[in-house]
C-alpha positions, 0 to 999 in steps of 0.5 A: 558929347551926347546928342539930344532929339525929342520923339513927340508924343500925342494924346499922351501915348507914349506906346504908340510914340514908341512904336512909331519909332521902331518903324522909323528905325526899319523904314530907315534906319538901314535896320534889317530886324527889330528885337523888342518887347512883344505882346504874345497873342496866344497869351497874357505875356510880354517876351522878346521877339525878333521882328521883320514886318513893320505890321507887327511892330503894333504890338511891341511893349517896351514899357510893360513891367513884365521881364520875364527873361534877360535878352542879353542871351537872345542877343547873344545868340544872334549876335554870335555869328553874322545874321545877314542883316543890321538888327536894332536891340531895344533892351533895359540897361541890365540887359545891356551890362549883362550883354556886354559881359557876354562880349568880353567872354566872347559869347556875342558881337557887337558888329551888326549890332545896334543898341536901343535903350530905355530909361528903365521904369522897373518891373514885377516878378513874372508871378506878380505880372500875371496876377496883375496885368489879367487880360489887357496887357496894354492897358496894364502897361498904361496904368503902370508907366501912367504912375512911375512917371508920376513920381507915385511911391508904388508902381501898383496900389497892391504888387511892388516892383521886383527886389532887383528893381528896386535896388538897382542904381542903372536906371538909365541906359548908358551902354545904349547907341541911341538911349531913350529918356523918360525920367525927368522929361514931360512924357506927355508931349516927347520923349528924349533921344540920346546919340551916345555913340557914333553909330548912334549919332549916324542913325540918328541923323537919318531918322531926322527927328528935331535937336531939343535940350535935355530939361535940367529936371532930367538931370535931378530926377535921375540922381534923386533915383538912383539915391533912392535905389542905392539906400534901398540897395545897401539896406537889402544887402546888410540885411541879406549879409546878416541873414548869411554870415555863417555856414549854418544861416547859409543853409537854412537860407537855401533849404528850400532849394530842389536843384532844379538849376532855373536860375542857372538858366536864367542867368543871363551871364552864365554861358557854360554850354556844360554844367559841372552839376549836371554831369556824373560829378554830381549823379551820386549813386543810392549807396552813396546816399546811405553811407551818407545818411548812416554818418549823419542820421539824416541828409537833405534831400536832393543833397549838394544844394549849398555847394551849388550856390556857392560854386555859382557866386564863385563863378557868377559874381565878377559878372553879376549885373544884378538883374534878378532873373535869378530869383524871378525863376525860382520855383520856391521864392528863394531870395537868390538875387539878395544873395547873389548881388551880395557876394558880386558887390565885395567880388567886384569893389575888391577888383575895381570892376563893375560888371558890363560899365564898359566892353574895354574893361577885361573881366577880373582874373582874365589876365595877369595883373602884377600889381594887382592884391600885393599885400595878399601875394606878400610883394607889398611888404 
């Protein structure tokens, strides 16, 4: 059974009621380091930064619209052998799914490790951020959440929230050991603390923060969410389905692709340390080329575009948690995530597996299934 408390909330900050729990938690939480959204000082970005000293806790923004990574690889990557020291991971839920997929292909740990989720408010596409935010990124981040938790139709009079944002239907942190509420709460006098796990339900005794009810209007402004998020989802995806039902609508989806492997990169869920397209596989030679051109008349340069997508959503879309940076790293605006979360809904829903619900669900094709697709290995007839 979930635990509730309440975090006040003065003069209606809710950045500064977030920061003060981020120093509770070093104070004393037993937590040696803080992972969480941070205001660069050298720039006009917000990017995920490992903190120790509670003085630098001043310029976290968990609420910034700006997501310009997935920190599932960053916890991955601390997580992969002991740190010495309990680190507390503040992360929006398609961090979370994508960090638990990592576990189950031993890419990280969940030992030493504490989850801190937030209702996800969404985000902008990293062009659209820095257009938007200019110079004070703080008071960009105030404007925004002031309008979401308002319920206004937009986030911003002239930006949307990123594709993936919209059309994600995990706005609230379950995966989390401590999750933070905002939907359906009065956000401007507390926040909601959710013990979902024993070690959340540990810490959060220590903290001492006082028992409160989650309101009955949490529970509705949540499912009226993620109903809205799934229409916009099925919509997205019958339009994408159509715009690549064919070989030839496939290409011409991804012309525009220059093998520049971002969204590889990016992807927080692809963890191959080498890469088939960057090996001699693909390192074609200049005869080649012309043999190629001569039989054709004409070849698309680079060349193997369309075969890298499509090996990537063979090897990506069991574990596809939907979280855009695919797209939001794309040089030339390709609607990589529309694809992607395409092909990763008929990969999943086949196997019954829903990327990063839960670390006790082994990934599709992991192990052996007798029962598993009968009617296609002919043992159901």
């Amino acid at each position: 059974m979930t635990t509730t408390a309440q975090m006040k909330v003065k003069d209606q900050d809710l950045l500064t009621a977030l920061r003060d729990f981020a120093g509770k938690l070093l104070d004393k939480g037993d937590i040696g380091a803080i992972l969480a959204p941070w205001c660069l000082p050298m720039k006009n970005m917000v990017m995920p930064t490992l903190l120790t000293d509670p003085d630098q806790l001043i310029n976290i923004d968990p609420l910034s619209p700006a997501f310009p990574m997935n920190s599932a690889k960053v916890v991955s990557r601390l997580t992969r052998k002991p740190s010495g020291s309990k680190i507390a991971a503040l992360l929006r839920p398609c961090e979370i799914r994508a960090f638990r997929e990592l576990v189950k292909l031993k890419q990280g740990t969940v030992e030493d490790l504490v989850i801190i989720g937030i209702d996800c408010l969404g985000a902008f596409s990293n062009r659209d951020y820095i257009n938007w935010a200019e110079k004070n990124v703080e008071a960009a981040t105030e404007k925004f959440y002031t309008r979401v938790l308002a319920a206004k139709n937009t986030a911003a009079d002239d930006v949307a929230l990123a594709a993936a944002c919209q059309s994600c239907e995990f706005p609230v942190a379950e995966g989390a050991d401590i999750s933070i509420g905002l939907f359906g709460v009065d956000t401007t006098s507390m926040l909601l603390l959710e013990a979902r796990t024993d070690q959340g339900q540990t810490l959060l005794d220590k903290l001492a923060y006082p028992e409160a009810e989650a309101p009955a209007s949490r529970t509705k402004a949540v499912k009226e969410l993620v109903a809205e998020r799934i229409a916009a989802r099925d919509i997205m995806l019958t339009e994408t389905r159509k715009a690549t039902n064919s070989l030839e609508k496939l290409t011409g989806y991804l012309a525009s692709c220059v093998n520049c492997y971002n969204c590889r990169v990016a992807c927080p869920v692809c963890y191959c340390r080498e890469c088939v397209f960057v090996t001699d596989v693909f390192d074609h030679d200049a005869i080649t080329y012309m043999r190629w051109a001569e039989k054709k008349g004409a070849v698309k340069m680079p060349t193997d575009t369309v075969l890298y997508h499509i090996t990537r959503m063979v090897h990506m879309s069991t574990a596809c948690v939907g979280c855009g940076q695919c797209s939001n790293a794309c040089p030339n605006d390709i609607p990589l995530l529309e694809l992607f979360r395409s092909a990763a809904q008929g990969t999943q829903s086949a196997f019954g597996y829903e990327a990063g619900r839960s670390l006790d669900e082994k990934p599709p094709m992991s192990e052996f299934r007798e029962e598993e697709f009968e009617d296609v290995v002919g043992l159901g007839s």
